[in-house]
N, C-alpha and C positions, 0 to 999 in steps of 0.2 A: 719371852712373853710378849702379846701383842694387846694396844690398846688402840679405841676411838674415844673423842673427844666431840660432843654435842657441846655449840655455843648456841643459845637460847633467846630471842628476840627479837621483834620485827626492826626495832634500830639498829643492829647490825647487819643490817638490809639496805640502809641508807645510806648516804656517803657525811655523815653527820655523826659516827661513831664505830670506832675500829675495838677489831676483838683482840686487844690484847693479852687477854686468860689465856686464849690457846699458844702462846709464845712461851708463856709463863710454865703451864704445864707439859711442854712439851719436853721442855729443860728438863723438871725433875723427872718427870716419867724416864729421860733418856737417864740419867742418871742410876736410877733404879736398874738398868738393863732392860726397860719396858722399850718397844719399839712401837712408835703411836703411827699405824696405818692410815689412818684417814681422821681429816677433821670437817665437820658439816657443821654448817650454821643454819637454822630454820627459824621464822619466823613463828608469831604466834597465833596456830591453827592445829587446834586436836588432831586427824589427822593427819597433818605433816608430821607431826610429834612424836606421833606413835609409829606412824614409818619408820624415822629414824632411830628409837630404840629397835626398833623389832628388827633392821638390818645388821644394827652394829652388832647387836647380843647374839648374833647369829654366826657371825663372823670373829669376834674376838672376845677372850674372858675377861676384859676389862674394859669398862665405860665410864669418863666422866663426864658429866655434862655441867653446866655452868648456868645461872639463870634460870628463871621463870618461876622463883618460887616466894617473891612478894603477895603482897597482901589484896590485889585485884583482881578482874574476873579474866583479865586475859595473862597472869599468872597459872602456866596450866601442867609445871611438867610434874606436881607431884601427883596427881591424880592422873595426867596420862599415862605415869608409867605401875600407876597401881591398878589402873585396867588392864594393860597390859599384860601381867603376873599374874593378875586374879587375885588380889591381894585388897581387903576392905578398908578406907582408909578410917582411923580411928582416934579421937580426939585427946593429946597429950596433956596431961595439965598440968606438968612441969614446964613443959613451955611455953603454956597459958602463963604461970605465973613469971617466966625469964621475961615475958614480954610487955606483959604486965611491970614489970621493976625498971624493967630501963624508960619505958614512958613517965613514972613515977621520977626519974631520975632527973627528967627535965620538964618535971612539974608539970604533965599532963598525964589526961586520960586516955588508955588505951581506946579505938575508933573498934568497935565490933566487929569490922572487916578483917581486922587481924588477927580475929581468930581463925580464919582459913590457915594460919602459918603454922602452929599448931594441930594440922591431921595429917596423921603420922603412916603413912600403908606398914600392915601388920606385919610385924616381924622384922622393920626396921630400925638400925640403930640412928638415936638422934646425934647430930655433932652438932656441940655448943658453941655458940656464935656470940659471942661478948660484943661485937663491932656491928649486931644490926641486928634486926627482929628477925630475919630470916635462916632459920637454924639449917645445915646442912643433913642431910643423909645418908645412912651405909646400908647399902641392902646385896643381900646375897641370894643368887638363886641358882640351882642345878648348876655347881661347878662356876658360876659367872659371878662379878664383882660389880659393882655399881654405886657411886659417886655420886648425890646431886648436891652441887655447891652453889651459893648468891651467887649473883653475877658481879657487885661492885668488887672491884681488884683490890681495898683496902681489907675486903671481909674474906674475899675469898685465899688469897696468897697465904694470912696464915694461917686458916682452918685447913689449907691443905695440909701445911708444912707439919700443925701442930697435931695432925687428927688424921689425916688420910694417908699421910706418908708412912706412918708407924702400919697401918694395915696394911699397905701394900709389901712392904720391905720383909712381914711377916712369907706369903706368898710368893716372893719373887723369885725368879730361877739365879744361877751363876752365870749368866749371862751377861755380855757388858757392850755398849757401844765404845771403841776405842777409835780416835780420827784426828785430822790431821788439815789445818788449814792453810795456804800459802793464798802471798796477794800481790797481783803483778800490777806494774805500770807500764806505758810505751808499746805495748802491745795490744792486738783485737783479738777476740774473742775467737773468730776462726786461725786466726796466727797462733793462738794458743794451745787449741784444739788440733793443729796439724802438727805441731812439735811435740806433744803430749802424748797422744792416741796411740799410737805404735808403745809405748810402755804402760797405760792404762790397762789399757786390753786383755795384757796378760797377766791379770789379775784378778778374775773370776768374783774369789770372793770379796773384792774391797770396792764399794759404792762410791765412782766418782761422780760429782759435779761440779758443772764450772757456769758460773754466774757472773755476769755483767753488770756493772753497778760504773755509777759516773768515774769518771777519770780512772779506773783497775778493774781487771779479772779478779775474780777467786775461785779458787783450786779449792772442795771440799772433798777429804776424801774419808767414807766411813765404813766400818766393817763391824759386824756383831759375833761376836762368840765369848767362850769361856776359854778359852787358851789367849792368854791376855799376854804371856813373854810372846807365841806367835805375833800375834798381833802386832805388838810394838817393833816387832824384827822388819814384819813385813812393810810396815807401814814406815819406817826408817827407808828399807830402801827404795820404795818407791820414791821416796823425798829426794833422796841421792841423786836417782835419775832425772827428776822431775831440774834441780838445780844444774846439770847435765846440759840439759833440754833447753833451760831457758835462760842462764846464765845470770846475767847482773838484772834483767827485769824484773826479779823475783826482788821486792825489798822486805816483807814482812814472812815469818813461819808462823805468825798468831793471828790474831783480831786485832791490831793496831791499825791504826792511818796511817797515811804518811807521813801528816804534820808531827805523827808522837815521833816519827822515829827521827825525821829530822828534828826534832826538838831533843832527843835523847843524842843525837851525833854534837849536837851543840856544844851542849853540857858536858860531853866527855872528852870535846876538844877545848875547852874554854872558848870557845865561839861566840862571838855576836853576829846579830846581822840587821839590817834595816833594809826598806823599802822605800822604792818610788812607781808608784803604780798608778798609770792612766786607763785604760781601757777594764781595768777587773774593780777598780772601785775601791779598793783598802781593803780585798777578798782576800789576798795574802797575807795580806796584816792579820787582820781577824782567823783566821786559821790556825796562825801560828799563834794567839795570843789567846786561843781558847785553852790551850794545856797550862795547866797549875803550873805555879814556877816561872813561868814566860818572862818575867821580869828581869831573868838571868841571863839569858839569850838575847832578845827582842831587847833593841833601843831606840826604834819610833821609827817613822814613816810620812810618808805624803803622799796624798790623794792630788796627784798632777794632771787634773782635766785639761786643763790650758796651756795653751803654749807658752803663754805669760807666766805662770806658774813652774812649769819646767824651769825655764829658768832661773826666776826667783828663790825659789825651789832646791833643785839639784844642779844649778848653776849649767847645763845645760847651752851652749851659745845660741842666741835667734838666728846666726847667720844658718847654722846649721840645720836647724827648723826650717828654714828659707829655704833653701838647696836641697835637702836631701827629704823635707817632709817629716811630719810627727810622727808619721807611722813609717821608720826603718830602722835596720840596725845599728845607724849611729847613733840616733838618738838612744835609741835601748841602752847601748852600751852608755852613752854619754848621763844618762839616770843613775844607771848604775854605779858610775864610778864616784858621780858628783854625790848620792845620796851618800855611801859611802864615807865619802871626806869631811862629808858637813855633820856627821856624826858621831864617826871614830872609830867604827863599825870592823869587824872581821870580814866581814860579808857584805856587798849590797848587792841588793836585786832590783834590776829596771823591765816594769815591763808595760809595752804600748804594742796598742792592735787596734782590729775593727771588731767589735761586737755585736754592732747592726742592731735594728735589721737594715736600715740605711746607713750609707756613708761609705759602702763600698765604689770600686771601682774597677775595669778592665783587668786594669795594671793589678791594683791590691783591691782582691773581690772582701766580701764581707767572711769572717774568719780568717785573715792574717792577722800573725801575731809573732812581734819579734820580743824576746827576753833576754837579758843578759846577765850576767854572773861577774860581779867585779871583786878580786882579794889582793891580797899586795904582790902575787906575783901575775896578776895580768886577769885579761877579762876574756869571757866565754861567752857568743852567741849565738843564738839560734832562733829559725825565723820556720813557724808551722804557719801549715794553712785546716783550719780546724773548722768542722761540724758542727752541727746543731743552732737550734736557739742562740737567744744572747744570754742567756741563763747556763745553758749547756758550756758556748764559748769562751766566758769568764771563769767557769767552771775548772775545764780543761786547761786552762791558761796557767792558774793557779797553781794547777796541779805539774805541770811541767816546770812550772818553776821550784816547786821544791823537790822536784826530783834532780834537778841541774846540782842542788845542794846537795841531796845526800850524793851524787855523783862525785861531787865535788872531793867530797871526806872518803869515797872510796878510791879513787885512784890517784886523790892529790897528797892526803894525808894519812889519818891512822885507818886500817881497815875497821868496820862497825864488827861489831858483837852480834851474834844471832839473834832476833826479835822473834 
């Protein structure tokens, strides 16, 4: 079964408010086995409005739309879509009275305006809306299904869950989305794409994408049907190949990050680790001290702007800063190993660069960045020269470093569990 999803509003037109209803129901819709074809946002203009019912209902048996159905005059999708239909809209007074009680509830009078939320097009079911004056709507016409819900995410999530979800699951076919996420690091996006494609390809029915997001690819891959043992057979070995393809850059098979999995390799080694991080700012730190539990792993850090600090610091020598400069691998290493000792750490991570957008040079342009990896059997570094912004740069920084860690747990000691 296929649906569209109308979000309703001139402020989600603006860069002052994101739709995230359409995220919301696209989840359950997929859930259902509904496959949502298209989602269109329109501001508030009768026309536009009624274009977009009259294309959607045209195109697929099921519509929700989200929004427009407050108490003001540019509140318009329930009368647009009862012209639409030919359907008269006519004045409900049980939800004169719902609306009436919750004003009374906070000891005011209802405003007359809100009786527009209350006209109901004929021959639709109202959905009670406990969480705000704006009741939803069920209307069915010629074979087609139609949704209008509030816009606020607090009123609309569980009128779906509690009210629309039960009518659709009535209607819905045996159809099911069944899929399959992997998430690379260390690799681009066309590097991805070229070790991939030759086994994608032959696979007809299973929808790949691959999306680029800061510091990892991800590999989604999804197929629709009713033969669900298919499915999972199929969608197994494409995984197979895909691990084939790409070997150790693949670290996740789910929705995790990396910092969960390095945070879960911690924890199942009895691992600590600390930091000394000049050029990302304590971006490391904070990453890994955003997972619950962090306190098991993670034993503190420093923010090493200074050369004076280095040292102080992660005992670092000046003479070394001297000679060889803040920005190299000995230094890297020489953080690493000092934060390391000065804390007791399993792990220390050193990392120093240029994140610009000045301060580069010839010799070391803006994005070099050396990191290093110190444990008791010796130290590990590595010196990128990295892209973007000083946002993107710190970014990436960050992110190779806790990949050098799960590295670390993959070939140094226990292999990882499948994430």
């Amino acid at each position: 079964m296929k649906a569209e999803i109308i979000a309703v509003g001139s402020e989600l037109l603006t860069p002052d408010r994101i739709d995230t209803n359409s995220l919301f129901l696209t989840e359950e819709l997929n859930k259902l086995g509904i496959e949502v074809l298209r989602k269109t946002i329109v501001g508030d203009r009768r026309e536009l409005l009624a274009e977009a019912f009259r294309d959607a209902l045209n195109r697929v048996p099921v519509v929700i739309a989200s929004g427009g159905l407050g108490p003001t005059e540019d509140d318009l999708t329930r009368e647009t879509l009862a012209d639409l239909l030919g359907r008269r809209l006519k004045r409900n007074d049980d939800v004169v009275h719902a609306i009436e009680a919750r004003f009374r509830s906070f000891k005011r009078d209802m405003p007359a305006v809100n009786l527009r939320q209350a006209m109901v097009p004929e021959g639709a079911e109202v959905l009670e809306n406990p969480r705000g004056t704006a009741p939803g709507l069920w209307l069915e016409d010629k074979g087609r299904s139609i949704a209008l819900l509030p816009g606020p995410p607090r009123e609309l999530k569980p009128l779906f869950l509690e009210q629309v979800l039960p009518r659709l699951q009535r209607c819905a076919s045996r159809v099911r989305m069944f899929q399959r996420e992997l998430r690379i690091t260390g690799l681009g996006e066309s590097h991805v794409e070229e070790r991939i494609r030759p086994i994608y390809t032959r696979y007809k029915e299973v929808h790949t994408t691959i999306l680029a997001v800061p510091g990892e690819i991800q590999i989604h891959l999804r197929t629709w049907t009713d033969q669900g043992a298919h499915a999972q057979s199929t969608l197994d070995e494409i995984v197979r190949s895909f691990e084939l393809a790409l070997g150790d850059r693949i670290f996740a098979h789910s929705g995790v990050s990396l910092e969960e999995v390095v945070a879960q390799l911690l924890t199942d080694n009895r691992g600590t680790i600390a930091a000394a991080e000049s050029c990302t700012g304590g971006l490391l730190a904070e990453r890994l001290t955003r997972i619950p539990g962090s306190s098991t792993y993670f034993l503190g850090g420093a923010v090493c702007y200074s050369n004076e600090l280095k040292t102080a610091w992660a005992d670092v020598p000046p003479e070394m800063i001297a000679s060889k400069g803040a920005v190299s691998s000995e230094v890297a290493m020489a953080l690493a190993e000092g934060i390391r000792r000065r804390v007791g750490s399993t792990l220390g991570v050193g990392i120093t660069g240029i994140a610009g957008p000045g301060g580069g040079s010839e010799e070391k342009p803006v994005g070099t960045v050396y990191l290093a990896l110190a444990s008791s059997t010796g130290i590990k570094e590595r010196l990128v020269h990295l892209p973007g912004d000083r946002d993107g740069i710190r970014f990436y920084a960050s992110q190779l470093a806790l990949d050098m860690v799960r590295m670390h747990y993959l070939y140094s000691v226990n292999p990882p569990s499948r994430w």
